[in-house]
N, C-alpha and C positions, 0 to 999 in steps of 0.2 A: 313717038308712035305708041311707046307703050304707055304712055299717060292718057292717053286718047284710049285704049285699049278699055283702061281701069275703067276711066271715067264711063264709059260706053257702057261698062257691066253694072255699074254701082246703079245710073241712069234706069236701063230696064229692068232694073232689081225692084226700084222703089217705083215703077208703074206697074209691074205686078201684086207689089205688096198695095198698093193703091187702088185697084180694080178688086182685088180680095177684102178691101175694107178694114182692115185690120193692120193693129201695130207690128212694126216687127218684132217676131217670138225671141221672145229674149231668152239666151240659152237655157236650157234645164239644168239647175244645180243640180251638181251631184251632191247624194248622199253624205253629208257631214256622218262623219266614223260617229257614232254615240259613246263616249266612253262608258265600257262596263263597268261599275268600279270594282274591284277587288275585294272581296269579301273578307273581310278581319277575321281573323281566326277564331273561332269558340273561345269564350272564355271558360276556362276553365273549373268544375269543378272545386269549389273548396275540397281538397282532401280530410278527409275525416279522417283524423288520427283516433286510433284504437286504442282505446283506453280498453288495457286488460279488466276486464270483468271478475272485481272481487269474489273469490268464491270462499266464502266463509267456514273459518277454521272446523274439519271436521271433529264434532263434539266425545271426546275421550273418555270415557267415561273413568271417572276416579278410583282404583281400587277400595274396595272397604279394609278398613284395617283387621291385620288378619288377629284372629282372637286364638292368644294358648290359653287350651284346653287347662284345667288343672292338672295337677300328677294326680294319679290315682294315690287310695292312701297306701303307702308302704306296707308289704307285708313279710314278714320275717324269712329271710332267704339263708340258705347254709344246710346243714347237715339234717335228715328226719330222727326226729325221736321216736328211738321205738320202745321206748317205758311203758307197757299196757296202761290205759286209765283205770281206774278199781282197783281192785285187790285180787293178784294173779298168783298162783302157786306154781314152784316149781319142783323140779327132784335136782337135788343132787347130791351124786354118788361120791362116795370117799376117796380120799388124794391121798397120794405121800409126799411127807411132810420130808423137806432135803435139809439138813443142816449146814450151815456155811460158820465159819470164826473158830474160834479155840470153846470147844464146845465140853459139857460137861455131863449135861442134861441128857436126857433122852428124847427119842420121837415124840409128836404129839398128834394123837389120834382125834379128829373131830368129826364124829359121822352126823354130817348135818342131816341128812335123808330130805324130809318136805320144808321146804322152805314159804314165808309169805311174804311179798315186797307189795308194799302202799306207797305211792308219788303221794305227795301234798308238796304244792309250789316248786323249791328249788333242793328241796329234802326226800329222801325214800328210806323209808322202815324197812330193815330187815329182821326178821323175824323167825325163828326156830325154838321148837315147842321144849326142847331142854340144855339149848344154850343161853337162850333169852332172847332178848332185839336188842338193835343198832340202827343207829341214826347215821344215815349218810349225806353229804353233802355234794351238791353237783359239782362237777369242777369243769365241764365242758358236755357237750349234748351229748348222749348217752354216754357218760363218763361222772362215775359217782366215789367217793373215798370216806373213809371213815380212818380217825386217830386218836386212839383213847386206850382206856384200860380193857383186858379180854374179862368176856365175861366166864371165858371158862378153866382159865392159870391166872394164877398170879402173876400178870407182868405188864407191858406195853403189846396193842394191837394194832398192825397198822392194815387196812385192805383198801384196795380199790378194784370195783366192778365196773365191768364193760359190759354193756348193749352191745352182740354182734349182729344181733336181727332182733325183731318183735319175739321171734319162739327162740331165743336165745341167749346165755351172757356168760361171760367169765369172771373168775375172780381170784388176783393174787393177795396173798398175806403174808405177813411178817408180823411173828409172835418173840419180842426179848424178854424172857424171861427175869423176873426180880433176883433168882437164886441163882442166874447164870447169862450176865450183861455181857460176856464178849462172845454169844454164840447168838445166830439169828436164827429160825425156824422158818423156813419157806413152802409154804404149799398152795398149790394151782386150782383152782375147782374152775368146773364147767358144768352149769346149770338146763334142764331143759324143762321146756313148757312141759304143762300140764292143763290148767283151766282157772277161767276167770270166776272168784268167789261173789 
């Protein structure tokens, strides 16, 4: 019965499709999925490695060599002479004369009164108008001495004068007499300016 059924449907199937003229519609494919494909990933970039950027050695400038000066020329440093230049007169007043030794003699008076002192180099004249001159030798800056015979006893004289300032000097001496060698004679003078000749 139900083969008879089928066949009966199949039957008026294909006299409809028969009367309509046309084949039977063969089903409609569905859509085949299209495959998307997958999109590869970026290639990547070469990385630029950073090559640090020479920066060229900042330029130093080379010192100039330092240049010594010369010394200046040397100029004589130490104590001031105050020996007047020229020919300066002084005064000086009378001394007493001290005895030292086993003495025999007597004082010895020398009133120098004006005196004249000329420098020339390392030597200074002394001079008085009735003892005579004397020749002194320097023995240190304003320090002059003289040793010889006196020009005004018979014996040995020894002095040495001091520069205490330009307007001043001293002078001690030692007179041993020829007729009385164990006694010495000592006397002090102190000179003062007066003016330059």
């Amino acid at each position: 019965m139900k083969t008879f059924a089928t066949f009966l449907f199949i039957f008026i199937a294909a006299l409809a499709l028969a009367a309509c003229g046309g084949e039977p519609a063969s089903p409609t494919a569905l859509p085949t999925d299209t495959a998307t494909p997958t999109p590869a990933p970026p290639t990547p970039l070469p990385t630029q490695t950073s090559t640090p950027t020479e920066i060229p050695p900042t330029a130093t400038e080379t010192p100039a060599p330092t240049v010594t000066p010369e010394p200046p020329t040397a100029t004589p440093s130490g104590p001031v002479s105050f020996v007047p230049a020229g020919q300066s007169v002084w005064e000086v007043p009378p001394a007493v004369d001290t005895l030292t030794g086993a003495c025999s003699s007597s004082a010895i008076n020398v009133p120098y009164g004006l005196i004249v002192i000329s420098p020339e180099g390392n030597t200074l004249t002394f001079r008085d108008q009735g003892v005579g001159s004397y020749v002194f030798q320097m023995a240190s800056t304003n320090v002059y001495v003289y040793n010889g015979r006196s020009n005004n006893v018979p014996g040995n004289l020894s002095m040495t004068l001091t520069f205490t300032s330009s307007t001043a000097w001293q002078m001690q001496t030692v007179t041993v007499l020829d007729a009385d060698p164990t006694c010495q004679h000592n006397i002090n003078y102190s000179a003062i300016f007066r003016w330059i000749r």
